[in-house]
C-alpha positions as CSV (number, residue, x, y, z in Angstrom):
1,X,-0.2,-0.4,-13.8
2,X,1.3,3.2,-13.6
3,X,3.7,4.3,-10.6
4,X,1.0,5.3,-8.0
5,X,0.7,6.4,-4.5
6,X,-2.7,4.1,-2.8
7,X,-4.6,3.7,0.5
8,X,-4.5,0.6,1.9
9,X,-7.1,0.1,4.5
10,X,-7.5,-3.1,7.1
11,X,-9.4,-3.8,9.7
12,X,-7.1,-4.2,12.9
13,X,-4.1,-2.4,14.0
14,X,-0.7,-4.0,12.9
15,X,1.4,-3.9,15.4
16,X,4.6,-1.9,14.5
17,X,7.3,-4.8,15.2
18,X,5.6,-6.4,11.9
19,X,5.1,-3.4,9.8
20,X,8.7,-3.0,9.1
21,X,8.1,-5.7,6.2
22,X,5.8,-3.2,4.0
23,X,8.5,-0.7,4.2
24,X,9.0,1.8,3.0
25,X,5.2,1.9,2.7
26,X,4.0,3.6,6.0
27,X,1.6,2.5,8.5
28,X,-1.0,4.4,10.5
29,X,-2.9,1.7,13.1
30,X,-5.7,3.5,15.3
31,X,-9.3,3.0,16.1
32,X,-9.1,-0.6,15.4
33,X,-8.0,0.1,11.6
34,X,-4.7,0.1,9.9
35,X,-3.7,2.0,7.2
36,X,-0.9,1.9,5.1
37,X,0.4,4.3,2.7
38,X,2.7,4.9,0.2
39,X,4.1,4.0,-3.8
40,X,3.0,0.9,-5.5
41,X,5.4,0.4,-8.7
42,X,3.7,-2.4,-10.2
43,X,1.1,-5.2,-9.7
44,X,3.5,-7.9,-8.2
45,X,4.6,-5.0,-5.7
46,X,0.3,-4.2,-5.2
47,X,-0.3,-8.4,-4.7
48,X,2.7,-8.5,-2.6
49,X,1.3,-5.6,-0.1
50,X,-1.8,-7.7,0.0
51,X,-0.8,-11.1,0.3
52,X,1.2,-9.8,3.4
53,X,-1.8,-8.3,4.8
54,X,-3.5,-11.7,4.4
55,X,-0.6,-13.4,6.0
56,X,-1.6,-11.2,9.2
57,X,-4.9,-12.4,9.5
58,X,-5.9,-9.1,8.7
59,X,-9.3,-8.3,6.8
60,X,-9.2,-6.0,3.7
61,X,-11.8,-3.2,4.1
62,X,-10.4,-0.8,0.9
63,X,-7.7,-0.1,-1.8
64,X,-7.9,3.3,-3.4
65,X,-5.5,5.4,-4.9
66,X,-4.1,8.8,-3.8
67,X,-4.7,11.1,-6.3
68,X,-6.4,9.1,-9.5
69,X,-6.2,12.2,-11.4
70,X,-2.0,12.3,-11.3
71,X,-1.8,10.4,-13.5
72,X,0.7,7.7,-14.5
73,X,4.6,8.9,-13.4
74,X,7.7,8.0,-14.7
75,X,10.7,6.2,-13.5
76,X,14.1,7.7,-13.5
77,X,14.7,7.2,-17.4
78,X,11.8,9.3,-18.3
79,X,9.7,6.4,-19.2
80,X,6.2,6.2,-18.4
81,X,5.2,3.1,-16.5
């Protein structure tokens, strides 16, 4: 799974005392919805995002990527990931 910026949608708003455990990912809670923002580096990282959402109670509503045409990045030895 390449480096990738991704969407995460839920339904209910997070409150913000419990989003500062998906840092550095960012959250946006409003209209009943919560969305969170940011890099994943890898599928643990993806699974680890989600299984916390779980742990909330929350209900997944959508994963999507960024920018699917990016592309994969790199780290910061050049190497593609």
């Amino acid at each position: 799974m390449p480096i990738s910026d991704y969407r995460i949608t839920v339904r209910g708003e997070i409150p913000p005392r419990l989003t500062s455990a998906l840092a550095p990912l960012e959250c946006d809670a409003r209209d009943g919805r919560t969305t969170i923002t940011g890099e994943i580096v890898d599928r643990c990282h993806m699974f680890g995002v989600l299984d916390h959402v779980r742990t909330l109670g929350m209900e997944l509503i959508e994963v999507a990527p960024l920018d699917p045409s990016a592309g994969a990045r790199t780290d910061d030895e050049g190497d593609r990931r």
